[in-house]
C-alpha positions in Angstrom: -6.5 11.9 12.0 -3.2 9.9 11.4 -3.5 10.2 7.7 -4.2 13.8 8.3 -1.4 14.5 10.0 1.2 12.5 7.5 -0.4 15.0 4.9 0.4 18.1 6.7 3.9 16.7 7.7 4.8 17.3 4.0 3.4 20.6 3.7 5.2 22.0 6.9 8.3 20.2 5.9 8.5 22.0 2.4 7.2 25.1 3.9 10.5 25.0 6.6 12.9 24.4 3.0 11.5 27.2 1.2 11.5 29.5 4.2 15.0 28.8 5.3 16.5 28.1 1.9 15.0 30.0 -1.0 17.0 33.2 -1.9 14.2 35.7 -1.4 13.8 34.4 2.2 16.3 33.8 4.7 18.8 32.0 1.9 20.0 29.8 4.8 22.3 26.8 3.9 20.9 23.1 3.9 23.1 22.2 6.5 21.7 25.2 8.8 17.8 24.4 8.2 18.5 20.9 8.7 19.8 21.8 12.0 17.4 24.3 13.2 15.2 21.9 12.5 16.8 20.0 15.4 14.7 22.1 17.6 11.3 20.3 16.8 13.0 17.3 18.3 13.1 19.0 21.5 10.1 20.7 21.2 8.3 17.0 21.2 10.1 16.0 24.0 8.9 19.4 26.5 5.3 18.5 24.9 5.4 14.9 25.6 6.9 14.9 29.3 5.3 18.5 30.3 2.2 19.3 29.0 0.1 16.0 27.6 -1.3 14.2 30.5 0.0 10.6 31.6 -2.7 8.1 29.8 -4.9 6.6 32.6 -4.9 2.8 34.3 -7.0 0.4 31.8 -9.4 -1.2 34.5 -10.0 -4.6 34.9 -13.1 -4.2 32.9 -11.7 -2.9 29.7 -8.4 -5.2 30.1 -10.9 -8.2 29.8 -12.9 -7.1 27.1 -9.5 -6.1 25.1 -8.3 -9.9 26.0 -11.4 -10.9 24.5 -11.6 -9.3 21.0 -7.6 -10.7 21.2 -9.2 -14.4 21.4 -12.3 -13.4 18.8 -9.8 -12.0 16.0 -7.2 -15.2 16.5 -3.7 -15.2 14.9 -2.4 -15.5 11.6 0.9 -16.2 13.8 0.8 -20.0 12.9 0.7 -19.5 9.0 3.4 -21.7 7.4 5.9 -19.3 4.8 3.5 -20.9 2.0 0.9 -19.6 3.0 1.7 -16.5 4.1 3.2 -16.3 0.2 -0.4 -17.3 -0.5 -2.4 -14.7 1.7 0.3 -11.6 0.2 -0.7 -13.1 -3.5 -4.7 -12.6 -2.6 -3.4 -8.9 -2.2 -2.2 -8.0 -5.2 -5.3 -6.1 -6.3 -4.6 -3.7 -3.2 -0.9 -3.3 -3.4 -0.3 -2.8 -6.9 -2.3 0.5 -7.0 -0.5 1.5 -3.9 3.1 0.6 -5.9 1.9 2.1 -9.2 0.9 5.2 -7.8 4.1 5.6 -5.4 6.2 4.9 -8.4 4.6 7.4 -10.9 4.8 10.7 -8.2 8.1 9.3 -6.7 9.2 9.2 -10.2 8.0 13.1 -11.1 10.0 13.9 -7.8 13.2 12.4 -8.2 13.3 12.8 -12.1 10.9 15.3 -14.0 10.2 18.3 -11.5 13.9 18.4 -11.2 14.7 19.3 -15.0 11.8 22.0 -15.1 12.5 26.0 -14.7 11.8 29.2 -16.1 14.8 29.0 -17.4 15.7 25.3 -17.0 19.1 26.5 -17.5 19.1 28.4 -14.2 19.7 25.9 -11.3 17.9 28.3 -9.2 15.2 28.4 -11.3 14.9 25.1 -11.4 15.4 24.8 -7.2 12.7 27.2 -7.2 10.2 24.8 -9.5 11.4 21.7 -7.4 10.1 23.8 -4.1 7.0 24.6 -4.9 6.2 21.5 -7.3 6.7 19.5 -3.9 5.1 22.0 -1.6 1.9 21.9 -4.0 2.1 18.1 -4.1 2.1 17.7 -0.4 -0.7 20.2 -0.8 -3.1 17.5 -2.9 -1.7 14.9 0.0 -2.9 17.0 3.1 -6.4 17.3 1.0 -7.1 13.6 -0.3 -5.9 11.8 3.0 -8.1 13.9 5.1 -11.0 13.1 3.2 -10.8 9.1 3.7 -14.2 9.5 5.9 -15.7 11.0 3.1 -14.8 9.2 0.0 -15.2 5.7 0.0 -13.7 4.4 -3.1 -13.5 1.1 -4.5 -11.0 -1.1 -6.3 -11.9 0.5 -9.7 -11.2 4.0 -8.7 -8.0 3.0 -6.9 -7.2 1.3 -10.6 -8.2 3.9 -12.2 -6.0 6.7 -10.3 -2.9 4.6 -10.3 -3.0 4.7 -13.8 -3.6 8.6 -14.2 -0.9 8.9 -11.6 1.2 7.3 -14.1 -0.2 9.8 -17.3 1.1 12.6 -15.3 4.3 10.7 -15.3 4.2 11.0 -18.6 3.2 14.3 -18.9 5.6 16.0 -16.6 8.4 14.0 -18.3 7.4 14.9 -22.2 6.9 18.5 -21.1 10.5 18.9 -19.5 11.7 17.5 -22.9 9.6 19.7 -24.9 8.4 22.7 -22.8 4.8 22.4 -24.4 2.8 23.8 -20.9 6.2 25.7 -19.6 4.7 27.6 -16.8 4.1 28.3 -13.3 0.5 26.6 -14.1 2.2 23.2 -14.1 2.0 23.7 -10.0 -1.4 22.7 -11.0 -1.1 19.0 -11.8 0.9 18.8 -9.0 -1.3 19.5 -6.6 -3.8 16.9 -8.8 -0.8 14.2 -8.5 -1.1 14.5 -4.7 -4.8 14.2 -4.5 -3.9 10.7 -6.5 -1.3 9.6 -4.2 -3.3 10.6 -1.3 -6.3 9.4 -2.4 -5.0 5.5 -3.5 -3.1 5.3 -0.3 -5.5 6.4 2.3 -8.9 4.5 0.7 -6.7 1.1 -0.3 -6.5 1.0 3.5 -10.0 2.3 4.3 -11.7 -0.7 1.5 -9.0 -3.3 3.0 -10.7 -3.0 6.4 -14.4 -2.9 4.9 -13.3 -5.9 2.9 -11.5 -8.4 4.9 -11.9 -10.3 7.7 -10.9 -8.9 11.0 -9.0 -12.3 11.6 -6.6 -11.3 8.8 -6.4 -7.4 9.2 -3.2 -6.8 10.7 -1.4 -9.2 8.6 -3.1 -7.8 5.5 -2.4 -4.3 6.5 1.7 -5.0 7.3 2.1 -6.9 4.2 0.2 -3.8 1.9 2.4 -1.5 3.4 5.6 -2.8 1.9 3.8 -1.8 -1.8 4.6 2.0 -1.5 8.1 0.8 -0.1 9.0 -1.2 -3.2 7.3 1.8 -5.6 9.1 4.1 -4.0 12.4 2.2 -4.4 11.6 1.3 -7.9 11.0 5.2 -8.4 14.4 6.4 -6.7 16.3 4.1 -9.3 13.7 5.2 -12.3 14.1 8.5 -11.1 18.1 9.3 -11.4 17.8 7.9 -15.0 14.4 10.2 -15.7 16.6 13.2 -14.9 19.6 12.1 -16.6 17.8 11.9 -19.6 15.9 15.3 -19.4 19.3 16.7 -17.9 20.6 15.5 -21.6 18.2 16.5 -23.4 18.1 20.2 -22.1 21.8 20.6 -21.9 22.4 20.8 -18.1 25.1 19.2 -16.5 25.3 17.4 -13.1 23.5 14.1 -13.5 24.3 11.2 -10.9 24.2 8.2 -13.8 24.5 8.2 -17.2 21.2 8.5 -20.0 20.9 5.1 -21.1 19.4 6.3 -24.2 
């Protein structure tokens, strides 16, 4: 239900950008939609303290048998740093398809989707692609990560889809250079590189807890989650070259950095 709902946070976020931005909606400013937005802030509040009902007394019953399942799982509190550096290091095969595949669609993000439009010389055309590139992304998110139930996928398919996560990389990034498939069917793969994205980061934490020991779950699952962090990092610095380099190659100006190439 959680990963559900982080899906559908993206679709309703891009959904709000398009309504309140694009041209042939309401062609609001940034600023505006950002602070209309404000209003969902409240909104939580009225729901929280108004309508959900106030969670009931854990009786003495259930507090015990929580306390014990707390003894039964122990702590990995009392790890020296070593080994703590040890346990992350018997991760790896978990957290590098989670940074791969964060890097790759952060990367098509913050780079390729913004140099593609029909023209690429409009910026509005190209505001337009970035909109609905992201809005059929978060699409393939809402999709994958609700079907975690369903699929359980092992260590080879989360392999495998980091590394086609990364060939759409590739692809979005030749195609902005040299507009082979320059259409609105490139919404397509987008929606494909969100059922990767979703898909990697909702079963690496499904086959985590089918894998390890209960003992070591919450330290296992706090130190995987810092893998999308760093991808996404690595892909916000990737990313301002990526667009540089298509922005220079297609002749646009307005580039943060410089093409290194």
């Amino acid at each position: 239900m959680w990963s559900s709902g982080t899906g559908f946070a993206g679709v309703f976020g891009y959904a709000w950008i398009v309504l309140f931005t694009s041209d042939f909606a309401l062609d609001l400013s940034f600023t505006v939609t950002m602070l209309v937005a404000m209003l969902l802030a409240i909104l939580l509040l009225v729901t929280y303290f108004s309508i959900l009902s106030p969670p009931g007394k854990v009786s003495t019953t259930e507090e015990d048998k929580l306390l014990e399942t707390a003894r039964n799982v122990g702590s990995k509190g009392t790890l020296t740093a070593k080994q703590r550096l040890v346990f992350t290091a018997k991760l790896w095969p978990y957290m590098a398809p989670l940074a791969i595949v964060y890097f790759a669609e952060y990367s098509m993000q913050s780079g390729a989707w913004t140099a593609v439009g029909f023209p690429v010389s409009s910026e509005a055309s190209r505001k337009h692609f970035y909109y609905f590139a992201n809005w059929s992304y978060q699409t393939g998110v809402l999709i994958s990560r609700s079907s975690g139930m369903l699929l359980k996928l092992g260590l080879r398919e989360l392999w495998a889809m980091s590394i086609l996560q990364m060939a759409l990389l590739v692809l979005f990034v030749l195609d902005a250079m040299h507009h082979i498939w320059y259409t609105w069917g490139l919404l397509f793969p987008c929606v494909v590189a969100g059922l990767l994205g979703g898909s990697v980061y909702a079963n690496a934490f499904t086959l985590m807890g089918r894998e390890l020991p209960l003992a070591e779950m919450e330290l296992a699952m706090s130190t995987c989650s810092v893998a999308d962090s760093i991808g996404i990092l690595a892909a916000n610095v990737c990313g301002l070259f990526i667009q540089s380099c298509l922005y220079k190659v297609n002749h646009i100006s307005g580039a943060r950095v410089s093409c290194p190439l």
